[in-house]
N, C-alpha and C positions, 0 to 999 in steps of 0.2 A: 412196159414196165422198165425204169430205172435201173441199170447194171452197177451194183455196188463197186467201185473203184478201189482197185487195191492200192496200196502205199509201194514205193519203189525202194528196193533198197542195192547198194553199188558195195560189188564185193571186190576188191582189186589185193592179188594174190597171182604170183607166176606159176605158181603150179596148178595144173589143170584139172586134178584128183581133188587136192582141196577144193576147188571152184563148187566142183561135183556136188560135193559132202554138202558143203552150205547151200546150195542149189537145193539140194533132196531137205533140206529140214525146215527152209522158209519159201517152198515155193506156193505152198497152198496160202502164206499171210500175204506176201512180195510180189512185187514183180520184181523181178531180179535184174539187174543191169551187171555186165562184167569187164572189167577190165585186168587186164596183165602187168603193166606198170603204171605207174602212176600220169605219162603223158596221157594212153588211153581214156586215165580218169578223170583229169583236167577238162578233157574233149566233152566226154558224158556229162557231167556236172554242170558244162557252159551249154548244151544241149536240152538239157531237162530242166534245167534251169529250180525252182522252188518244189518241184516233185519227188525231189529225193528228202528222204527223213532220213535215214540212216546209213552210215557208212563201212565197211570192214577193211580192215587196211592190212595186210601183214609186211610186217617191219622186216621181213625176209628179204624182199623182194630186190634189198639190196641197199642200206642204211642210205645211201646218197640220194636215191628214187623217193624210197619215204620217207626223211626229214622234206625232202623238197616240196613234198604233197601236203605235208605237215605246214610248214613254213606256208606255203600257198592257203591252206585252210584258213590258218590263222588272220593274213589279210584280203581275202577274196569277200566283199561281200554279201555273194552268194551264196558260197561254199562252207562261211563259216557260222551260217545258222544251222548247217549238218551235222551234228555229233558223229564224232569218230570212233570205233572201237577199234584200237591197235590188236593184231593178231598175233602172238609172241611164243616161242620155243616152252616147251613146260620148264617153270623154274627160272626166266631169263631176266634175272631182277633189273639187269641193267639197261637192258633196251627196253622194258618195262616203265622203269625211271625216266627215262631220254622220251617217250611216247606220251607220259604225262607231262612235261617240262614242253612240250612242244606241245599241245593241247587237245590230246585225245582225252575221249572223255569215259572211259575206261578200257579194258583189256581180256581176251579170251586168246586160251593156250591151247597151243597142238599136243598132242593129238585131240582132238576134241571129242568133249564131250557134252552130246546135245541140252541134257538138262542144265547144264548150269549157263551155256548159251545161251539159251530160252530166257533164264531168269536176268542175266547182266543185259540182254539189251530190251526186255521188258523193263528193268530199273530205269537205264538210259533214256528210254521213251518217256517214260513217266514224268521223269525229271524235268523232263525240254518241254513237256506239255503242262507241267505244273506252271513252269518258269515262263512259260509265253502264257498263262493265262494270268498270272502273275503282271505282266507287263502291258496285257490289254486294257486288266484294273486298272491297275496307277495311271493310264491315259487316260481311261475316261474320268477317274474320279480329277486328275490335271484339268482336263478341258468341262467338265463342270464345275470347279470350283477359281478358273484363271478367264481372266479377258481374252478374248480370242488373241485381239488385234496387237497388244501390249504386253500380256504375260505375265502382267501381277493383278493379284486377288480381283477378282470381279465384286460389285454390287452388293450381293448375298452372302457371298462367302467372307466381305469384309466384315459386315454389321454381324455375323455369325462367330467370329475368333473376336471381333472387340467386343462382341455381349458377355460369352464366355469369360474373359480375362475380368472384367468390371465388376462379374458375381464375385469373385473371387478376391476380388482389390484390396489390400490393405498397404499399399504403397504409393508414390503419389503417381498420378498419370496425365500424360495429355493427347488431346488430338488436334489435328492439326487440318482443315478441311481447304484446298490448294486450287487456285481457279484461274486459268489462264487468260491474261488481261485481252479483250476485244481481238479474242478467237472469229468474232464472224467477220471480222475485216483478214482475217488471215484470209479464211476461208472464201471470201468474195475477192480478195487481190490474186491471190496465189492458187487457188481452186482446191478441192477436197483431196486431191493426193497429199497437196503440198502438208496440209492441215493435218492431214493423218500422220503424215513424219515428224511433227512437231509436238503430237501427243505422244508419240511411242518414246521420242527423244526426250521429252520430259519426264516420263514413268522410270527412263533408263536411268536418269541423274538421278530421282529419288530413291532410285532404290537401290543403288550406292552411294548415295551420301546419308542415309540413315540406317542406323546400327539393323544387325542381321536379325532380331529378336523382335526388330520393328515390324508394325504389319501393315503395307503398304499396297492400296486397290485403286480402282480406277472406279467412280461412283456415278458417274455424269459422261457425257458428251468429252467436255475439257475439264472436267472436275475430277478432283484427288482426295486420298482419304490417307492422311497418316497416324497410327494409333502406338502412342511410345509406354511400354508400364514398366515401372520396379525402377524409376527415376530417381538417382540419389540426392536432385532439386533439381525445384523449377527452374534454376538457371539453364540448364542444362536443353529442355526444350526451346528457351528462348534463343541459346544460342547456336541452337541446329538450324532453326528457320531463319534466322538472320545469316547463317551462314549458308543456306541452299540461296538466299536472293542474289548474294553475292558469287556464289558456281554460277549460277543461271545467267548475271552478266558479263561476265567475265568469264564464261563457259571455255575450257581450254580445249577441245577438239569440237567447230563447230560443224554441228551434222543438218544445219538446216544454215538456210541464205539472209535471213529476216531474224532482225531481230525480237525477242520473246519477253513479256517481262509475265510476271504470277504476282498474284494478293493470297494473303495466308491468315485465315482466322483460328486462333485457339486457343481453344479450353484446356485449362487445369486442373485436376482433383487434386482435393486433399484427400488422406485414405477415409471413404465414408461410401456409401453405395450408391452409387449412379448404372442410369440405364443408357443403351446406345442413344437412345431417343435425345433424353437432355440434357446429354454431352453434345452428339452432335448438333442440337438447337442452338447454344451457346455458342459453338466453333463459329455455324454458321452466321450469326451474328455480329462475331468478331471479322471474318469473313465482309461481310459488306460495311463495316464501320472502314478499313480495309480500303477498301474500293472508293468510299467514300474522302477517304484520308488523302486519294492519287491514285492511288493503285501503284507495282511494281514495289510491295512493303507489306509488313504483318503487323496484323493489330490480336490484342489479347482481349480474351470477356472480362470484363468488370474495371476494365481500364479503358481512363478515357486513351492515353498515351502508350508507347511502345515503351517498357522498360529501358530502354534505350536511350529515350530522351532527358534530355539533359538541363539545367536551369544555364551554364556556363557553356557557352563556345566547346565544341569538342576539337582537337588539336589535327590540324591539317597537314596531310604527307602527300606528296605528289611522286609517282611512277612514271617513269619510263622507258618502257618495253615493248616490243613489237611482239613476242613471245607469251601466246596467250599460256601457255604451263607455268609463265614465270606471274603471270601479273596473277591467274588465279591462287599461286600461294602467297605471295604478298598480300592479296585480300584474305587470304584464310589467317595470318599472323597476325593481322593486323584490324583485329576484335573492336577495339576502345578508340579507332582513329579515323577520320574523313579522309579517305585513301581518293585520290582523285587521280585515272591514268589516261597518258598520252604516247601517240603512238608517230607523231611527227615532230620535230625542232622547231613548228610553226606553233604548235598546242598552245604553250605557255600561257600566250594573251588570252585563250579562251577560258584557260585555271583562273587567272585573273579578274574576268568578267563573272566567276562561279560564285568565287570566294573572296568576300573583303577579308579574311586571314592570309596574311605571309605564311607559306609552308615552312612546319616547323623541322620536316626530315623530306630531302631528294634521294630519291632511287633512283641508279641508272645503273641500265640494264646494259652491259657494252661482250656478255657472253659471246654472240652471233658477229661480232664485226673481227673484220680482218687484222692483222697486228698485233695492236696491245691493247684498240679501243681507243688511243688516246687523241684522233682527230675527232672523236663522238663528245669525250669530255670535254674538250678546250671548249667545240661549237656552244655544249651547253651548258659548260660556265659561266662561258661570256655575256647568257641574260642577264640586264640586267636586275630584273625580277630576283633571279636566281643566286646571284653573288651574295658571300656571307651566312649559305645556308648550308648547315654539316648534311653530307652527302654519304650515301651506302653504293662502293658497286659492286655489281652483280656481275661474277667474273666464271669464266669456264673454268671447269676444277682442275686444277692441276697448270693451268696458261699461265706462264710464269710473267709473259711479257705484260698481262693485261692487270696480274698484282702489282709488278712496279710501275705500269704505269698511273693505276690507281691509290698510290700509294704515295706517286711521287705529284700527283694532280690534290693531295689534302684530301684525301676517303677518311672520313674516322672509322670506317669497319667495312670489310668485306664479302659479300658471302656467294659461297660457291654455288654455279648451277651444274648439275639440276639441285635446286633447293631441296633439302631437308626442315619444315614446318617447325617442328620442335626446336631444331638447331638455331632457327633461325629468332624463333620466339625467344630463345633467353637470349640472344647476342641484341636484341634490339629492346628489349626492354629498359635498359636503361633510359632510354630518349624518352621518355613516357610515363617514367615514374612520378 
């Protein structure tokens, strides 16, 4: 027969009389552990390790002993899954105060008296066991409704909040179904580790580059589910996904070695009732028109064309930056323009070969270079591709050297790094109106 195992509880108290008393009234619940200062307690605690549920501390024992047990509770990972009860003088409001402030999790006074002992740390127990069964929920219900491997919305639990929100729909909405371009060649070049970093890496950029009220899952192998509602227009989807293609290339911290591109199909309601099913039909549809288009681009249902395309030449800006934080805000500014960047002084002829357009705006990026920058400008003035083109530089905030010498090389505007997006959208608008 199975011996029922009693709870341990650590009473630390210098005087030996008290020990006593609390010995005598929880020895038939406890097993009792004792200590005399608080070193002793430290010891027992790293000893028994998860076996203690309860603590008694009396803040007697010498204010410096017991903030320090206190203090220790607070960051000891072990120690501070153990609710404390400070032990305190009758009436001692203020060491009372200092024992909550420092994270006891309530208080019994000497002289004591057993009943109401019994009841505060009966409460205490209650609490820590509501509050841990409390935190078992939320994991499981986490890990049944998240991807293991990623950590946004799984499969089920996607088509379960987009079906929800769609009953509900009187607003316009889109989804957005995201498929990463000849995954199996990752997967056969680079092998299944590498492959799995490059799905977690892409779950991580979608689900900081779209809005927090987005709901964003993992539905497929390399496929993606983004569902956007209470849109105040469709612009507004069109220009998230054109704006993740462009993070994605011009990804500014890159966490995998290979480059990645995605195809993006989506549907958009107007407010009328639709079900998961055929919205997501339509995504997926646009999805392979998509694919079919090149791939590394998004296509919309019921268009043949990306709203994006243009019957007129769109106006051509040429970067260059070695600083991927810089070039991916330059792409995020730079919405309405064939932003083309280069990362060596050799590039140019390859802009060239891209585009029969002269760029109509140069970026140079001369933040990262030593001085003022100003042997970076001369080299890349001197193309001559590049002479007679108004130029922007990208200068460190505050380098006085590198404004005059951007100033004194003919920059019609300058903008500080680290760039500010917004700041940088109205200073450059003009070139483009």
């Amino acid at each position: 027969m199975t011996m029922y195992k009693k709870r341990k509880m650590l009473i630390v108290d210098s005087i030996d009389i008290d020990r006593d008393i609390l010995k005598d009234i929880f020895k038939n619940e406890f097993d009792i552990l004792e200590a005399s200062d608080g070193q002793a307690a430290v010891e027992l605690v790293n000893q028994h390790k998860n076996q203690i549920c309860v603590a008694l501390l009396d803040m007697q024992i010498s204010m410096v002993s017991s903030a320090s047990l206190l203090e220790y509770h607070s960051t000891d990972p072990v120690f501070s899954k153990i609710p404390v009860i400070a032990i305190t003088i009758n009436d001692d409001t203020r060491t009372q105060m200092e024992a909550f402030q420092m994270g006891a999790a309530d208080y019994i006074t000497k002289p004591f008296i057993e009943e109401i002992i019994r009841y505060r740390i009966k409460n205490v127990l209650s609490t820590c066991q509501a509050e841990q069964a409390a935190q078992e929920t939320e994991i499981l219900r986490v890990k049944a409704e998240r991807d293991m491997m990623t950590g946004i919305y799984n499969k089920v639990t996607s088509e379960h909040l987009v079906s929800s929100l769609l009953a509900a729909n009187d607003t316009i909405c889109a989804m957005l179904v995201i498929d990463i371009d000849d995954f199996k060649q990752v997967n056969d070049v680079y092998g299944h580790l590498e492959g799995d970093r490059v799905i977690c890496a892409i779950a991580d950029m979608l689900s900081n580059h779209f809005r927090k009220t987005d709901i964003v899952g993992r539905i497929g192998g390399d496929e993606f589910l983004v569902f956007m509602s209470g849109l105040p227009s469709m612009e507004l989807a069109r220009q998230k996904a054109d704006n993740f293609l462009k993070l994605l290339k011009y990804k500014p911290v890159p966490t995998y070695p290979i480059h990645v591109s995605v195809s993006i199909g989506m549907a958009i309601t107007q407010p009328r009732s639709y079900t998961y099913r055929e919205l997501f039909k339509q995504a997926d549809e646009a999805l392979y028109q998509a694919k079919r288009n090149g791939k590394g681009q998004y296509a919309e249902y019921g268009l043949e064309k990306s709203p994006k395309a243009r019957k007129h030449p769109v106006p051509n800006a040429l970067l260059f930056s070695k600083n991927r934080d810089i070039c991916n805000a330059i792409h995020l500014i730079s919405e309405d323009i064939q932003l083309f960047t280069i990362v060596s002084q050799d590039e140019p002829a390859d802009f060239k070969k891209e585009s029969s357009q002269k760029p109509y705006l140069l970026y140079i990026d001369i933040s990262a270079e030593d001085g003022g920058g100003d042997v970076l400008l001369k080299q890349m003035l001197a193309e001559d591709y590049l002479q007679d083109i108004p130029f922007i530089a990208i200068c460190q905030e505050g380098n006085i050297k590198q404004y005059s010498a951007a100033i004194q090389k003919g920059a019609v505007d300058i903008l500080p790094a680290p760039i500010d997006t917004e700041f940088a959208k109205r200073r450059i608008k003009e070139f483009f109106c």
